[in-house]
C-alpha positions as a Python dict, from the first residue, in 0.01 Angstrom:
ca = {
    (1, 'X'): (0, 0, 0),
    (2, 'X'): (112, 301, -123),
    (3, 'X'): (42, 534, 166),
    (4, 'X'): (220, 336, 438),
    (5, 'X'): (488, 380, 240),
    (6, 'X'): (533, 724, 182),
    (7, 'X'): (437, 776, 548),
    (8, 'X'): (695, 569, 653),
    (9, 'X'): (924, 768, 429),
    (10, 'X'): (829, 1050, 616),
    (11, 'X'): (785, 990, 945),
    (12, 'X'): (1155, 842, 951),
    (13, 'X'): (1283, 1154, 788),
    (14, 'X'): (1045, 1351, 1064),
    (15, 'X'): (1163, 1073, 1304),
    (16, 'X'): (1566, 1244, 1272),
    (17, 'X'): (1422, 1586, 1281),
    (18, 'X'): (1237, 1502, 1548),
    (19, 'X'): (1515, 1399, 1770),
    (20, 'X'): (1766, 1635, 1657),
    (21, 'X'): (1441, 1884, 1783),
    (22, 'X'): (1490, 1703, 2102),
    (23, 'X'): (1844, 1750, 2134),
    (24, 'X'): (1808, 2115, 2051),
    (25, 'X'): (1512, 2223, 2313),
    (26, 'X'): (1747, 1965, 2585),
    (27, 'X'): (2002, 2212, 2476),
    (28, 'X'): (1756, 2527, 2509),
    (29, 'X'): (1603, 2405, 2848),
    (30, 'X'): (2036, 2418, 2973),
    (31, 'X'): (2119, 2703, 2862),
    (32, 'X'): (1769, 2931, 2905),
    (33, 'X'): (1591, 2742, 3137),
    (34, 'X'): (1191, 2913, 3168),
    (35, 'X'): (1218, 3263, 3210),
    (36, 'X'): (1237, 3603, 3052),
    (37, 'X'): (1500, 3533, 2789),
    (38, 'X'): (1317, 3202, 2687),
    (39, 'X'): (998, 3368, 2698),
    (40, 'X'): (1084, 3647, 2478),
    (41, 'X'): (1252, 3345, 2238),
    (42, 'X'): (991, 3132, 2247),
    (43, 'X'): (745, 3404, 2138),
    (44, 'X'): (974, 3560, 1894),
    (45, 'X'): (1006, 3217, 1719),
    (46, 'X'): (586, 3153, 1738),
    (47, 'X'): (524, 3511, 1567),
    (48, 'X'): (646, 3360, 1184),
    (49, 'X'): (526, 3003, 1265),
    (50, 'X'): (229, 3122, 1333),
    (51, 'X'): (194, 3294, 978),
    (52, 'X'): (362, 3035, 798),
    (53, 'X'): (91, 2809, 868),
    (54, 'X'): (-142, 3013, 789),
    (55, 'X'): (-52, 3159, 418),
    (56, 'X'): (175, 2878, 371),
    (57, 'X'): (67, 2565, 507),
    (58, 'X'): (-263, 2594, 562),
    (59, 'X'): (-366, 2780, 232),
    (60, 'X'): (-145, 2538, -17),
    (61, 'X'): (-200, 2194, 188),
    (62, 'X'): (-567, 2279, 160),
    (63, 'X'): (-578, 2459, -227),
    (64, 'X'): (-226, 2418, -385),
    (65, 'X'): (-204, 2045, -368),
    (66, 'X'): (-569, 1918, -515),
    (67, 'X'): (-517, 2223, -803),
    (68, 'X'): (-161, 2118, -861),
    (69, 'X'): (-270, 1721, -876),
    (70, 'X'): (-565, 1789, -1117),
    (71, 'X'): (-389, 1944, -1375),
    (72, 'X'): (-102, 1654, -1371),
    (73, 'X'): (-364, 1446, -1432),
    (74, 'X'): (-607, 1596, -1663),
    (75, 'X'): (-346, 1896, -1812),
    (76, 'X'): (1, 1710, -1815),
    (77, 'X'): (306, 1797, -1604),
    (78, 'X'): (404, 2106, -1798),
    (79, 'X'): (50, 2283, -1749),
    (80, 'X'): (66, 2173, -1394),
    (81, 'X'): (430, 2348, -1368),
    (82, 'X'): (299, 2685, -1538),
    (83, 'X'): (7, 2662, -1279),
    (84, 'X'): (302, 2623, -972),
    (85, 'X'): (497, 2931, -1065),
    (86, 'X'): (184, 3142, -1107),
    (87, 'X'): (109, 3036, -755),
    (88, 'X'): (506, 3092, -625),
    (89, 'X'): (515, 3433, -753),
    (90, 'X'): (165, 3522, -586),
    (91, 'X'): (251, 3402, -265),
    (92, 'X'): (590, 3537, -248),
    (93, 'X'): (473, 3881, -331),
    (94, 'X'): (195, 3844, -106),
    (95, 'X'): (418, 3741, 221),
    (96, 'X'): (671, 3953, 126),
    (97, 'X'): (483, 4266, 166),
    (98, 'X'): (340, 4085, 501),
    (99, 'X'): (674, 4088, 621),
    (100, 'X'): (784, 4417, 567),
    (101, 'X'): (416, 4536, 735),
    (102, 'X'): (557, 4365, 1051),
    (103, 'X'): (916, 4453, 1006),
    (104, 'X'): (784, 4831, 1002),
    (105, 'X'): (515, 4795, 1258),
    (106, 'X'): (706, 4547, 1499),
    (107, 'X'): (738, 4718, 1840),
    (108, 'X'): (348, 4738, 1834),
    (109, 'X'): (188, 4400, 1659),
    (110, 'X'): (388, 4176, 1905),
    (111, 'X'): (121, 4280, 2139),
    (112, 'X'): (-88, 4015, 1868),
    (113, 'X'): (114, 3731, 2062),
    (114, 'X'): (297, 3874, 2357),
    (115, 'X'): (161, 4123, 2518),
    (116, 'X'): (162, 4010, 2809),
    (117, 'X'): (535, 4014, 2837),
    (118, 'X'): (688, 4235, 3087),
    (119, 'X'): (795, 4591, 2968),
    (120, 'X'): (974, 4672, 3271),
    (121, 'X'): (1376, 4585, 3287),
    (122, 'X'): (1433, 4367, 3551),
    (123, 'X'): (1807, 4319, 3738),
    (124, 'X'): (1960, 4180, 3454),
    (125, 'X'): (1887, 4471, 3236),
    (126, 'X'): (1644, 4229, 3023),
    (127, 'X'): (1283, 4351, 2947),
    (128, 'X'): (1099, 4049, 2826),
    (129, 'X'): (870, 4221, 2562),
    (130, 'X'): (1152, 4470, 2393),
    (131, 'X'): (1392, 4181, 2408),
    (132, 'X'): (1073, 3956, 2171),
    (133, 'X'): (1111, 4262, 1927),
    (134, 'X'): (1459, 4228, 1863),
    (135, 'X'): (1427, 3868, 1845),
    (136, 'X'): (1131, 3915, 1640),
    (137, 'X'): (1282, 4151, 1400),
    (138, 'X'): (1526, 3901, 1314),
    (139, 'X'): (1309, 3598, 1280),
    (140, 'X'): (1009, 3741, 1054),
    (141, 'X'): (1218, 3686, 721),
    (142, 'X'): (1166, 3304, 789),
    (143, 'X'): (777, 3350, 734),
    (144, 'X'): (913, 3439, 356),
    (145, 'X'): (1134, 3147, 314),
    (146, 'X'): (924, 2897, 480),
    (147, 'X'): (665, 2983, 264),
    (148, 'X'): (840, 2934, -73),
    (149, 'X'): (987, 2588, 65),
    (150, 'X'): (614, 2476, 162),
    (151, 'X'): (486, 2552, -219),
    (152, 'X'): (765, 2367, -328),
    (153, 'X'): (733, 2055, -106),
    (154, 'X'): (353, 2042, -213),
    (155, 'X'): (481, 2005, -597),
    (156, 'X'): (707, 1721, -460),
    (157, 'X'): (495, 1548, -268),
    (158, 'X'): (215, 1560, -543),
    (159, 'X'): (492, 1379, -719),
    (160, 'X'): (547, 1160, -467),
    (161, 'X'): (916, 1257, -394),
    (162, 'X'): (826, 1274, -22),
    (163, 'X'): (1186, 1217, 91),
    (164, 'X'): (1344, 1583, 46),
    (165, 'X'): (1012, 1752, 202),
    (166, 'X'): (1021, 1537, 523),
    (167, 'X'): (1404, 1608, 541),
    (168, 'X'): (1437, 1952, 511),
    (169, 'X'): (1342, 2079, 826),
    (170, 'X'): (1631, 1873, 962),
    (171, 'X'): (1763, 2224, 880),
    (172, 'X'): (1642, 2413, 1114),
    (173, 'X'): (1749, 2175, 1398),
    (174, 'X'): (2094, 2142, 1271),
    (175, 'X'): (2165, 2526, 1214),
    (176, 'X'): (2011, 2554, 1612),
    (177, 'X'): (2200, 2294, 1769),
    (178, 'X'): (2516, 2424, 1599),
    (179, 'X'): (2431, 2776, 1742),
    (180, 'X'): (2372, 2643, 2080),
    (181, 'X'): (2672, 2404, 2053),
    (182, 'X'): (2883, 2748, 1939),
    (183, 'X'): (2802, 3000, 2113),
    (184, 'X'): (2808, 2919, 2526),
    (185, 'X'): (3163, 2819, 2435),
    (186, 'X'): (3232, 3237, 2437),
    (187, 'X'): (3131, 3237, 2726),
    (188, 'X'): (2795, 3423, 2581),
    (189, 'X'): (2525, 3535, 2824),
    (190, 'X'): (2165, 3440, 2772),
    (191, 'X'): (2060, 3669, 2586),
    (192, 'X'): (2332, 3635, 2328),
    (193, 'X'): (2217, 3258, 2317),
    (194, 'X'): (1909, 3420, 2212),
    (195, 'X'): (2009, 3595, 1952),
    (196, 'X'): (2236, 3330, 1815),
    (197, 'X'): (1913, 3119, 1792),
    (198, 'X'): (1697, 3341, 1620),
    (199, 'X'): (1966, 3441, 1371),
    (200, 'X'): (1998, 3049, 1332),
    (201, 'X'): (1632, 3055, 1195),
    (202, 'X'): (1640, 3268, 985),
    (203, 'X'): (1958, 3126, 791),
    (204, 'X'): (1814, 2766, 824),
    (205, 'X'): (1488, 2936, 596),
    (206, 'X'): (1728, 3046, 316),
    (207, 'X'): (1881, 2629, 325),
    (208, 'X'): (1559, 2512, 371),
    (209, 'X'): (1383, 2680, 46),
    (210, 'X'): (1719, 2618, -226),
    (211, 'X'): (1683, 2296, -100),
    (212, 'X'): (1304, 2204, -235),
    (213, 'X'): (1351, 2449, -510),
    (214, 'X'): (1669, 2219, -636),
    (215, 'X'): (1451, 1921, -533),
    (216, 'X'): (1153, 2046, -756),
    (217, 'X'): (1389, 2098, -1070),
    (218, 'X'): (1580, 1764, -998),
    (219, 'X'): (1219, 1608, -1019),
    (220, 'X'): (1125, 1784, -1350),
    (221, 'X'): (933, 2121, -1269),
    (222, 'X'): (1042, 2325, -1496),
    (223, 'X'): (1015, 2677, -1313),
    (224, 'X'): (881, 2977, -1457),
    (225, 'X'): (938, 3312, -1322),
    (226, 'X'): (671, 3538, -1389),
    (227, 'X'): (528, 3868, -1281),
    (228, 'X'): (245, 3886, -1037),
    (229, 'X'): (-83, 3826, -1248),
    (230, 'X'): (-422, 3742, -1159),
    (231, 'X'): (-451, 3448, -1413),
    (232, 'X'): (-743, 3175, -1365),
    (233, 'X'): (-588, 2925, -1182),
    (234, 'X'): (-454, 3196, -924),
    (235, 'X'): (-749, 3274, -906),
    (236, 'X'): (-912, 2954, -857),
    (237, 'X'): (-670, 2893, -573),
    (238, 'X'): (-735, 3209, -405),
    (239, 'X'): (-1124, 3123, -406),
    (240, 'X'): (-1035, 2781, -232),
    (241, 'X'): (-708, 2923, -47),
    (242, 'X'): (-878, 3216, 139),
    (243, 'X'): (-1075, 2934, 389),
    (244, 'X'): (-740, 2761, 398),
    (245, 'X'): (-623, 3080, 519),
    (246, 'X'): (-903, 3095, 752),
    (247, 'X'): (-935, 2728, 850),
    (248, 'X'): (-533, 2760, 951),
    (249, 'X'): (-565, 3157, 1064),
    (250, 'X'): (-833, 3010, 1352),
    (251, 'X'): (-627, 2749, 1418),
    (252, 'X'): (-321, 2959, 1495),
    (253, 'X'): (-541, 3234, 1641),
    (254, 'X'): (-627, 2909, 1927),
    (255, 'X'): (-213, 2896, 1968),
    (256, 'X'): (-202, 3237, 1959),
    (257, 'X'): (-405, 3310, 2237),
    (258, 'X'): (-308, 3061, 2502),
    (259, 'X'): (21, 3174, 2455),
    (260, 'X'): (-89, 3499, 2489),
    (261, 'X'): (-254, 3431, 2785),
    (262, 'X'): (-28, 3262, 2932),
    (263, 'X'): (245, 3465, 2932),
    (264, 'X'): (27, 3692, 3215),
    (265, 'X'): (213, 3434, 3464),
    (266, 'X'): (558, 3461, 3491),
    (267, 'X'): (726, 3136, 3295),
    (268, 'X'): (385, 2977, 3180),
    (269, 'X'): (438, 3043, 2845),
    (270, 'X'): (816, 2852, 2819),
    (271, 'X'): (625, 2561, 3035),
    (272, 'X'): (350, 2552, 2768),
    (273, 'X'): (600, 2562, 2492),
    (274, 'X'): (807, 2281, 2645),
    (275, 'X'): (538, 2056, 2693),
    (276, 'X'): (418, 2121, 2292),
    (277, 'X'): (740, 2041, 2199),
    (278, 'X'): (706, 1677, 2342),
    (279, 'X'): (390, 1566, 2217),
    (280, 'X'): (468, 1771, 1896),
    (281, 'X'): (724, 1457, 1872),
    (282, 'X'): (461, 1164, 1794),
    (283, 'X'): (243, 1475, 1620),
    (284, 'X'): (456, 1513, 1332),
    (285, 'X'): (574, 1125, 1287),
    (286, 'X'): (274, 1011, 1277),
    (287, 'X'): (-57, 1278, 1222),
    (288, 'X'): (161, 1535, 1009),
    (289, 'X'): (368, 1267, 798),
    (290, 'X'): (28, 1086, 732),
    (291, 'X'): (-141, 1396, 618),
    (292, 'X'): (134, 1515, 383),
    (293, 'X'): (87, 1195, 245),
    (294, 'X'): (-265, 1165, 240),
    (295, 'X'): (-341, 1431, 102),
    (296, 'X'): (-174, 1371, -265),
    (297, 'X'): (-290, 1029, -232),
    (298, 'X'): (-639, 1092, -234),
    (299, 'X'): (-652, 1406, -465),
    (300, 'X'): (-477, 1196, -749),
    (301, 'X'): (-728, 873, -657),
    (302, 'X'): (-1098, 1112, -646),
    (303, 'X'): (-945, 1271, -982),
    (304, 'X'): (-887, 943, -1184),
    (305, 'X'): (-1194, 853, -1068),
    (306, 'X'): (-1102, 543, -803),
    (307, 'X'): (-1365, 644, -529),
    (308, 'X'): (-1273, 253, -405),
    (309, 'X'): (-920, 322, -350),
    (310, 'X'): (-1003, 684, -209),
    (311, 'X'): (-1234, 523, 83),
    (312, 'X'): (-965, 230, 167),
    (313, 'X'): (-708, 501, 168),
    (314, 'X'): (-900, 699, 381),
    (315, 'X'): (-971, 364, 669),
    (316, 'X'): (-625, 306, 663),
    (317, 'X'): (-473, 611, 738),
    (318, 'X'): (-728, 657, 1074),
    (319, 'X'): (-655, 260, 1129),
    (320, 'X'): (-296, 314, 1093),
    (321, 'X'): (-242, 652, 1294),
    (322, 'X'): (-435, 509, 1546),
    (323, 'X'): (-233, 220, 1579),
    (324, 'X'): (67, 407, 1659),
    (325, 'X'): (-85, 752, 1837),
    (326, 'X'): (-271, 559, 2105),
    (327, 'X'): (3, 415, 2294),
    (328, 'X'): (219, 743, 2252),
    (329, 'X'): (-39, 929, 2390),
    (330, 'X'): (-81, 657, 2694),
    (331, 'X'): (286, 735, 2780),
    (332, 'X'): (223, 1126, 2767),
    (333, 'X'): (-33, 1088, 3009),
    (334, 'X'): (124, 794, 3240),
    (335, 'X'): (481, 935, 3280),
    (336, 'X'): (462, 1265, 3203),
    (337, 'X'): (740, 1365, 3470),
    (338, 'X'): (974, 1096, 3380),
    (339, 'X'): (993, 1207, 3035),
    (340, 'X'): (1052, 1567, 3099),
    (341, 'X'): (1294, 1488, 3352),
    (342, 'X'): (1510, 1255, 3149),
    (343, 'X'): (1553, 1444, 2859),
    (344, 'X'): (1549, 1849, 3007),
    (345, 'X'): (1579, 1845, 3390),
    (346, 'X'): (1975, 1978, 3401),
    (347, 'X'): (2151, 2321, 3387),
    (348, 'X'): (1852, 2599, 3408),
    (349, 'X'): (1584, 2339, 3404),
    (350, 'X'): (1518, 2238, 3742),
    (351, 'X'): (1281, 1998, 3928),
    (352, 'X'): (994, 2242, 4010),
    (353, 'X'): (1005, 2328, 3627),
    (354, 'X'): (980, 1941, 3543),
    (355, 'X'): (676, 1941, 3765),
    (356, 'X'): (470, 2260, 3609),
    (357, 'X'): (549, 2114, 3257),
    (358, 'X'): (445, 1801, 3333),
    (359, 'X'): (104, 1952, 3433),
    (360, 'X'): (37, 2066, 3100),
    (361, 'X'): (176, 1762, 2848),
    (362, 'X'): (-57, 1526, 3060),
    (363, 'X'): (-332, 1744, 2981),
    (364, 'X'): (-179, 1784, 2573),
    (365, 'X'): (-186, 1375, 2617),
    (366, 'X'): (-565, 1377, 2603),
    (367, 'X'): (-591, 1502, 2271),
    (368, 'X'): (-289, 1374, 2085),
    (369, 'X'): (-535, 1119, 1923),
    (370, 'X'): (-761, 1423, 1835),
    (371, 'X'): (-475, 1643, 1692),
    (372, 'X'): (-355, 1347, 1434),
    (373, 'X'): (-711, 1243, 1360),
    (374, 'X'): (-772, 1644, 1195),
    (375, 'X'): (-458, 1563, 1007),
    (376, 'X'): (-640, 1247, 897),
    (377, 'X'): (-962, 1387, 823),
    (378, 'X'): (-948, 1732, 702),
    (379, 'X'): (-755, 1570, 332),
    (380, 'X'): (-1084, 1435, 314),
    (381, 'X'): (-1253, 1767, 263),
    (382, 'X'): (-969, 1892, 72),
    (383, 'X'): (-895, 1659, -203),
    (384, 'X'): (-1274, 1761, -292),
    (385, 'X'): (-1163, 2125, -304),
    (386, 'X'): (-1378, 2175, 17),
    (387, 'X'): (-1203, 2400, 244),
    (388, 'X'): (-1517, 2592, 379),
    (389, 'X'): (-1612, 2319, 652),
    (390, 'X'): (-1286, 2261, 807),
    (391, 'X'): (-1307, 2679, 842),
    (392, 'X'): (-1637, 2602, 983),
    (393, 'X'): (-1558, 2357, 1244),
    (394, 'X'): (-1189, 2510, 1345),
    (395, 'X'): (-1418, 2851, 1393),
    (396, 'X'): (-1617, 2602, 1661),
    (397, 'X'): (-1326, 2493, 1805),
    (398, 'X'): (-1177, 2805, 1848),
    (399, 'X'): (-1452, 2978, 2049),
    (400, 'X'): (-1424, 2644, 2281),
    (401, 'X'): (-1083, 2686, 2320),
    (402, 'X'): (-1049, 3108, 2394),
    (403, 'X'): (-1346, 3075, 2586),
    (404, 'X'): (-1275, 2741, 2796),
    (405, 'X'): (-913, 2871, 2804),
    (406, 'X'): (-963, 3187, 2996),
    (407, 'X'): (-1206, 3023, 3288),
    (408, 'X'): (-984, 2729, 3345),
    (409, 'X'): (-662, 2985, 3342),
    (410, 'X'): (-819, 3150, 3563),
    (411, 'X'): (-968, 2863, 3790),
    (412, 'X'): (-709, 2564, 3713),
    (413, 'X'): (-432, 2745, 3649),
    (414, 'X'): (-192, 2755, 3317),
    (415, 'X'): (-231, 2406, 3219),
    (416, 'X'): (-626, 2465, 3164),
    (417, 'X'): (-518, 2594, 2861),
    (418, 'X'): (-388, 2282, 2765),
    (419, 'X'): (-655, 2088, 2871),
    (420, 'X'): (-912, 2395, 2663),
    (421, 'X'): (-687, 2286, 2320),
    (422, 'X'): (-724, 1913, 2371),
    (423, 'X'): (-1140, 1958, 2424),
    (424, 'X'): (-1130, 2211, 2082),
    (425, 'X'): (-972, 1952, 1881),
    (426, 'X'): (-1239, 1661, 2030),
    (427, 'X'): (-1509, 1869, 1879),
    (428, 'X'): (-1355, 1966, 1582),
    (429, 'X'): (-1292, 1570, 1505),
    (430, 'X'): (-1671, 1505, 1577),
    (431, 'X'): (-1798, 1741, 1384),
    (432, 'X'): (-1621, 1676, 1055),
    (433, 'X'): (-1692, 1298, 1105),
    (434, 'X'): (-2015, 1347, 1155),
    (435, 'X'): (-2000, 1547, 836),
    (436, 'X'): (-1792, 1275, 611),
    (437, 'X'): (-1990, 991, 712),
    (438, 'X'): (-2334, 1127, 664),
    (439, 'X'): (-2214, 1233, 303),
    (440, 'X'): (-2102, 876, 247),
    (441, 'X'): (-1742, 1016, 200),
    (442, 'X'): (-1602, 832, 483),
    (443, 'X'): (-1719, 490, 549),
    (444, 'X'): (-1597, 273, 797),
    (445, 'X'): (-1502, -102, 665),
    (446, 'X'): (-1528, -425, 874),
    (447, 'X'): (-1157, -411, 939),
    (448, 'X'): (-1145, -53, 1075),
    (449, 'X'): (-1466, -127, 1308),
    (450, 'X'): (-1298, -421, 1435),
    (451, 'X'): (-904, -329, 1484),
    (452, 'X'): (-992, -18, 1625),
    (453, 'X'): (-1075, -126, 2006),
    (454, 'X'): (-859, -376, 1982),
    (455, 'X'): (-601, -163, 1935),
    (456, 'X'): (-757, 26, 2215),
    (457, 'X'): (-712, -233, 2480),
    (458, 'X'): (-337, -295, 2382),
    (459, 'X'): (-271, 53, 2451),
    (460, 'X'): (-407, -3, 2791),
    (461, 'X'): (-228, -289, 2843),
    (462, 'X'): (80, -55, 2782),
    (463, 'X'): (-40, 178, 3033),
    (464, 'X'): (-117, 4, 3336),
    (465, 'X'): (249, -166, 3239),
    (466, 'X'): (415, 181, 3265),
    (467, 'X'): (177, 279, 3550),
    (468, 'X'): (338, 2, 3803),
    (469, 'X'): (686, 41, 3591),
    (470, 'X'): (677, 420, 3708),
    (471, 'X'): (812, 352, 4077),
    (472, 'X'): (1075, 153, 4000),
    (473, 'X'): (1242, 433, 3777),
    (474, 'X'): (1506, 627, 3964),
    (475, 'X'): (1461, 1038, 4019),
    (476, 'X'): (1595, 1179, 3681),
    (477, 'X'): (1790, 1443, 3557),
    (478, 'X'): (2029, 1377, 3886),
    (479, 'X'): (2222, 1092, 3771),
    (480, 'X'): (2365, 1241, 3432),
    (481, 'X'): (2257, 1284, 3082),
    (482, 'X'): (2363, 891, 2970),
    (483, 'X'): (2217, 753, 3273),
    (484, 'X'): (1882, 910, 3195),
    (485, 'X'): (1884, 856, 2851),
    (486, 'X'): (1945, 453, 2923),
    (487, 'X'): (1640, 486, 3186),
    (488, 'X'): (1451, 636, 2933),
    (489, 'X'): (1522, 424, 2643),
    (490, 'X'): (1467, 96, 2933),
    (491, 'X'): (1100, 231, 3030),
    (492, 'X'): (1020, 324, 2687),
    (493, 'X'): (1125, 11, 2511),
    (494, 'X'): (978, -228, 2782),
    (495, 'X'): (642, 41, 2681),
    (496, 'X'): (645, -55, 2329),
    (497, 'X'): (727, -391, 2327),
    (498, 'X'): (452, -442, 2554),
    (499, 'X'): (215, -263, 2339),
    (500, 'X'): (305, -495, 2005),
    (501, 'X'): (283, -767, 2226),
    (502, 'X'): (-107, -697, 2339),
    (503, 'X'): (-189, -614, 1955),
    (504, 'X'): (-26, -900, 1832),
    (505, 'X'): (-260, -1118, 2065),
    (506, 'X'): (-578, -878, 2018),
    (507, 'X'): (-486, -944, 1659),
    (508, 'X'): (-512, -530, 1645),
    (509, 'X'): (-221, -595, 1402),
    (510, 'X'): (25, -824, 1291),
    (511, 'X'): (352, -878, 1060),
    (512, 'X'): (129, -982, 776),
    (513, 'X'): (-14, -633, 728),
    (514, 'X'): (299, -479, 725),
    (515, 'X'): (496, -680, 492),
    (516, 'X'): (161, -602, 263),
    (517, 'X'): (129, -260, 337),
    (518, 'X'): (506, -233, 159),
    (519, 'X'): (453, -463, -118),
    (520, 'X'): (479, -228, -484),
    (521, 'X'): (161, -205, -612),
}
């Protein structure tokens, strides 16, 4: 089967960024710890990610790819190609004059994201919010770049040359970690870390978009560069781009407002941000990589006219990232601590920050399965060049999540905004399968129906493992970085192994599917 392969192709390549994205927020969590220097990073670095998934990710995954796919196979590659550098010019115009709007206007729109960063300069001649400008002012050129290298991945996934995609933002990581490897050795103070970091991302933007650009030529786009023109298939992506934009805009609106709120308590917002990136991990390998190679998949399938191989693509993909989401997510919730402690409690990070992270990621736990599920579902929607009811539903979610946010911020405490995002994205799944399977788009087979609790139960069975495993695990981040990385790797593989084990009996799986699911077809 064609999709488990490209996933796996991607998620492996995600799998390296992944853990080089480990080794750089271990690094991060040394040298800044959680407080004002990490919190004026941290939001400094959300400001362009926030954008980029909204005029970038979220308007091509949902218009770009279908558009691109129909004309390869109803137009021929070379129409296709003259449609993908109308599109490139657009959006680079387009973000390019968003980027100089916020270059210009920077000491005031940060308030979109952080204003509730401290003004005031504390003892170390640091003020928080002023320190996220300067950061900021170096990092918004990424938004640019990143944009240009998702366009480009889209043509080479639709190609199904997933491998440079998935392995670019092993970039990022690398040019990060080098920074962070580089810099404390001059004996650099925080904030110079800082600023060594953000000037980092913007340089690994530049690598990142040559890189897909080569890729796209080595495949055979031939690239056109044109002037800005509103030509009809610009304009037929703008028409089904705009609720991309929207769709992804409310989405990151969600992000951008817990941060926001969170950073009205001192720290909050670097706990939050640690937490995200752990369960970000099992996120990309799994919901992300499946998505990016769903949604080609099914695009090229509903436009040949295979509605058969469209629906057994589609049970699959929610069989498959369910098979491997559940027991992550298990973990998340179950040992929480452990897992922050092994891998950041050192240097800057200390125990009582372990503990308030740990708060939130159990919380994030609960709706792992939710998050890769939308990644699963919303290709659905977009393959059939509908992107008004994901808009819809994320426009639900997001009032659930502002407004369930707040109270619990206010009555929990921080990590009530965790628990806020992981209720939004349980709605937001019901709703749009509610949607596909009353239109008939979405229909679950016999398999699905039955692998799915079994698959269920192993997952428990991994849990109440790690649940009486959990005491026997010495304190971490006390006994050195190897030690806890061997602890880790022990409690985690004994996890896992438990978890095949259980689906192997349950029959939620077995080596037969596998070796099928990579035979060429």
């Amino acid at each position: 089967m064609r999709l488990l392969r490209s996933t796996a192709i991607i998620a492996s390549l995600t799998l390296v960024s992944r853990v080089m994205g480990l080794v750089r927020d271990v690094l991060i969590a040394r040298f800044l710890g959680a407080g004002p220097v990490s919190d004026a990073f941290f939001t400094a670095f959300k400001l362009p990610n926030v954008f980029r998934r909204m005029f970038a990710e979220g308007a091509f995954n949902a218009a770009f790819v279908p558009l691109y796919a129909k004309r390869i196979e109803q137009e021929g590659e070379a129409a296709a190609d003259r449609f993908a550098s109308e599109a490139a010019t657009a959006l680079f115009v387009t973000v390019a004059l968003i980027v100089i709007l916020f270059q210009i206007t920077m000491p005031w729109s940060l308030n979109i994201i952080g204003f509730g960063l401290d003004r005031a300069v504390n003892e170390d001649g640091i003020s928080p919010y002023y320190l996220a400008v300067f950061f900021a002012l170096i990092t918004m050129p990424y938004l640019l770049f990143m944009s240009m290298t998702a366009l480009f991945s889209g043509v080479l996934n639709t190609r199904h040359k997933f491998a440079l995609a998935a392995g670019v933002p092993i970039l990022l990581n690398a040019f990060m970690i080098t920074a962070l490897l580089v810099t404390p050795r001059f004996g650099a103070e925080q904030r110079d870390i800082g600023t060594a970091l953000t000037i980092a991302i913007t340089l690994s933007g530049i690598a990142q978009a040559a890189a897909v650009i080569w890729g796209a030529k080595r495949a055979g786009m031939t690239l056109h560069i044109r002037r800005p023109r509103l030509t009809p298939g610009v304009k037929r992506l703008v028409i089904l781009g705009v609720p991309g934009i929207i769709s992804a805009g409310i989405t990151q609106i969600n992000l951008v407002v817990s941060h926001s709120i969170a950073t009205l308590q001192d720290s909050a917002a670097s706990w939050l941000t640690y937490a995200d990136r752990l369960y970000q991990l099992p996120l990309g390998m799994i919901g992300i990589a499946m998505g990016v190679a769903l949604l080609p998949s099914l695009s090229r399938s509903l436009r040949a006219g295979d509605g058969v191989s469209a629906m057994s693509t589609q049970n699959r993909a929610v069989e498959l990232s369910m098979l491997f989401t559940l027991p992550a997510a298990m973990a998340l919730f179950i040992v929480p601590d452990i897992l922050i402690a092994g891998l950041f409690e050192r240097g800057a990070f200390t125990a009582d920050t372990t503990e308030q992270v740990a708060k939130a990621l159990r919380f994030f736990a609960l709706g792992l399965p939710a998050f890769v599920l939308l990644k699963v579902l919303t290709p659905a929607f977009f393959a059939r060049e509908d992107t008004r009811t994901p808009m819809i539903w994320a426009a639900i979610s997001a009032v659930v999540n502002i407004t369930l946010g707040y109270t619990l911020f206010v009555t929990v405490g921080f990590e009530g905004l965790a628990l806020a995002t992981s209720v939004a994205a349980w709605i937001n799944v019901a709703g749009l399968s509610v949607l596909l399977m009353r239109s008939r788009h979405l229909v679950t087979d016999r398999r699905l129906r039955q692998r799915l609790p079994r698959i269920m139960m192993a997952a428990s069975f991994m849990g109440g493992f790690l649940y009486g495993a959990r005491r026997h695990v010495p304190d971490l981040g006390e006994a050195g970085l190897l030690m806890d990385g061997l602890a880790l790797m022990l409690l985690t593989g004994a996890g896992g192994f438990v978890f095949l084990l259980a689906a192997m009996v349950l029959r939620a799986y077995g080596l037969a599917d596998i070796k099928d699911a990579f035979k060429r077809s």
